[in-house]
N, C-alpha and C positions, 0 to 999 in steps of 0.2 A: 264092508261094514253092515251088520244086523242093525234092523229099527227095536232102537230103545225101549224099554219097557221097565214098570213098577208092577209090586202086588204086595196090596196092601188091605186093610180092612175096618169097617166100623159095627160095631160089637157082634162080628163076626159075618156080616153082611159084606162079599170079599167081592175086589175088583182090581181090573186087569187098568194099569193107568198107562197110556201113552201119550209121553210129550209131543208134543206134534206143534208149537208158537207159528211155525212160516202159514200151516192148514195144508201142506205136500202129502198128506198118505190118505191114500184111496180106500178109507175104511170101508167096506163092501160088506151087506148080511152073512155072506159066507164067512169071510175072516172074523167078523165077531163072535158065530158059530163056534168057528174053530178054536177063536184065543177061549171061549167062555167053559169050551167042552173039558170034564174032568180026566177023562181017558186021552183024547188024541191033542189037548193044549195043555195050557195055562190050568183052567180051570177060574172061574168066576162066576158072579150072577149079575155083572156085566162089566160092560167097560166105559171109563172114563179119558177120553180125549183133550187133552189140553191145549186150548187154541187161545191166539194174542191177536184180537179184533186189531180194525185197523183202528178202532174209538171205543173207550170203555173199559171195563174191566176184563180179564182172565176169564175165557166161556168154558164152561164144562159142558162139551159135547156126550150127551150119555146115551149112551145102547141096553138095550137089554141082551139077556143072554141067548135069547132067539134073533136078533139079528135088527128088532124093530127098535123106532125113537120112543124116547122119554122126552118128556115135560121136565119133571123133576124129578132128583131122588135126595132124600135128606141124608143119610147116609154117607151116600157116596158124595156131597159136599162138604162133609169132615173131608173128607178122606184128599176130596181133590185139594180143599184149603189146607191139608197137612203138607201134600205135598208143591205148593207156590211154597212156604214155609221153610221147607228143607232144602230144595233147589232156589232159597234166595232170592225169589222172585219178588216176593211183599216180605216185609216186615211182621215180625209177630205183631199180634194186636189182632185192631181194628182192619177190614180189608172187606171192598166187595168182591162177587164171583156172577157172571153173568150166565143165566140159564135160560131156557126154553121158557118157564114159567115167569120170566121177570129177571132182575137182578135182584141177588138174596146179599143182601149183609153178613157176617160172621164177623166171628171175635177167637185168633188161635191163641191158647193159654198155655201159658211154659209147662205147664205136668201133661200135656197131649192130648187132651181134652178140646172140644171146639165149638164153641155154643153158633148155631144158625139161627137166625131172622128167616122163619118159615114162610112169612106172609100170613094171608087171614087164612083161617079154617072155618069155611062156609059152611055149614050146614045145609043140603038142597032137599033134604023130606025124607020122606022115609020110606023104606022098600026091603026086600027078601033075600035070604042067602040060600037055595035048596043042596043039602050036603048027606047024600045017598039015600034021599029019600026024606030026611027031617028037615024041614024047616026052620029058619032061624031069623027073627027079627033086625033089624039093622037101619041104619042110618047113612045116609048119602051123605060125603063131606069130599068138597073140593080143596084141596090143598096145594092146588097146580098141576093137581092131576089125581084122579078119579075115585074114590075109594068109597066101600060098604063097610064100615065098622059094627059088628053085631057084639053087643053085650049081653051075656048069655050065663045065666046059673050052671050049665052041664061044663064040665072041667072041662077044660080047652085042652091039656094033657091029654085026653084018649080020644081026641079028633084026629081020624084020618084026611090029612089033610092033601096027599100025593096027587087028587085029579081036580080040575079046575070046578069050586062051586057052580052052582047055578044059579043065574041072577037075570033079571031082567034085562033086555035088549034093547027097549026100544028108554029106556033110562039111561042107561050104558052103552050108549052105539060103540065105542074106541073101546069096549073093554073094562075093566074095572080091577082094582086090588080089594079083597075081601082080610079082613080082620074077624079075628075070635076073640074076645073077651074077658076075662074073669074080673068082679073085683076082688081084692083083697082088702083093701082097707078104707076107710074114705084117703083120696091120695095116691093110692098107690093100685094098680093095674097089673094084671098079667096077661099076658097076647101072644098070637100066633097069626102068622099071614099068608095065606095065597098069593103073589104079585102076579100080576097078568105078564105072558112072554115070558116068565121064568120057573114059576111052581112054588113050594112051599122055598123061604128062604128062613134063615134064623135071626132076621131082622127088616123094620124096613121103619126109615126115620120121617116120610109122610103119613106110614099106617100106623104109626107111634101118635103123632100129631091126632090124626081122623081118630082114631080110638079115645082121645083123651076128652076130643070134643063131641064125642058119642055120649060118653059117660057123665060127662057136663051138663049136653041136653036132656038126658033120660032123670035128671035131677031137679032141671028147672034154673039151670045156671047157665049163663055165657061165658063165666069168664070162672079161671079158678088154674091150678099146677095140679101135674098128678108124675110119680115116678113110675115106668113102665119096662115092667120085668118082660124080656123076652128072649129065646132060647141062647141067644149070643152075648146075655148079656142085661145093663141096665141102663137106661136114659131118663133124661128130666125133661118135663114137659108142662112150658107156661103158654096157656092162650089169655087172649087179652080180647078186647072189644073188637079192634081193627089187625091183631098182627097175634102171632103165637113166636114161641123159639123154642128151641131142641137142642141138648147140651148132649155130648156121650164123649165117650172117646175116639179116636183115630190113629191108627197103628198103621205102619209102611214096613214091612217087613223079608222083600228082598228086591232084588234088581237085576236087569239083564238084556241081553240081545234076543231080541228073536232074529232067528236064521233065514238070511235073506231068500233062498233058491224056498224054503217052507211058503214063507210068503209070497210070494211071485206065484207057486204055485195054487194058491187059494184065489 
């Protein structure tokens, strides 16, 4: 018998889900590698491990596509709370997920949809994005993990976004996820993201959050919603004083073995 596996995704931000409740599979940088890779796996921009603490809620163990930890990914908590949902683990509804950055709350709604309890969206100052040479203003927002949000008049549409920005280091010791910007309307957002350990992805549901609260600061607000157009899709986005939440969809869209002597061999 092959180790189980899901692949599923949240507005098109796609991940490889492996049940794992006993915590038996020796998820190693190589096999995430491998499951993450578009040619020789799966294909993902990361994976989601599902473990049953001995105390607490359901942990979403998350990797990136290069093989390293996350903190957090808002995203791939639709995604893992879609699937406690479908394997009957929790009840629709109301349900926590325990993660790297805390225990996040969510709420799974009957049309597939899954709103997150992000926690707060810090704001930590303000710093640079350098992107082939141009420079681009930005904002530091902790969301449980690290993000430069630049809100920026040049369309975010003809940003090459393929190599990792350049951003400050001694800001960002662990790396950073970089956001682009546009606005569109009061409210409403359009984005693009670098995630650190993976490259440009067509979504990312903490640089949804850091973007929203970029655009908040640059106004003179703390608190306020904004809906956030980005390439995989659309999300809603409430910060609040002490806490923000992240509404999008969440889609599980096949299932299978992976091939044991494959694994072994990784």
């Amino acid at each position: 018998m092959g180790v189980e596996f899901l692949k599923g995704h949240g507005t098109e931000n796609d991940f490889v889900v492996l049940p794992d409740p006993d915590g038996l599979l020796d998820l190693t940088e190589s096999r995430v590698r491998a499951l993450c890779d578009r040619r020789r796996g799966l294909g993902a921009d990361g994976v989601l491990r599902v473990v049953r603490p001995d105390f607490g809620p359901w942990f979403m163990d998350y990797r990136n596509a290069d093989g390293s930890i996350a903190e957090m990914c808002g995203n791939g908590v639709r995604v893992f709370a879609r699937y406690l949902v479908e394997a009957d683990l929790v009840p629709l509804g109301p349900f926590a997920v325990g993660t790297r950055a805390g225990q996040r709350e969510v709420v799974a709604h009957d049309d597939g949809t899954v709103t997150v309890d992000m926690g707060r969206a810090l704001v930590t100052g303000a710093s640079t994005a350098l992107l082939h040479g141009v420079e681009f203003a930005g904002v530091a927002v902790d969301v449980g993990n690290p993000h430069l949000a630049c809100v920026t008049t040049t369309p975010v549409s003809a940003l090459d976004l393929r190599d990792q920005p350049g951003y400050d280091r001694e800001v960002f010791p662990h790396g950073v996820n970089v956001e682009f910007v546009n606005v569109l309307d009061d409210g409403a957002l359009l984005m693009r993201v670098h995630e650190r350990g993976i490259g440009e992805t067509r979504s990312c549901g903490t640089g949804t959050v850091a973007a929203v609260a970029s655009w908040l600061h640059g106004t003179g607000r703390h608190t306020g919603k904004a809906t956030v157009d980005v390439p995989g899709g659309q999300v809603s986005v409430v910060i609040d004083e002490e806490s923000s939440t992240l509404s999008g969809p969440a889609v599980l869209l096949a299932r299978g073995e992976l091939d044991q002597a494959w694994w072994d061999a990784l």
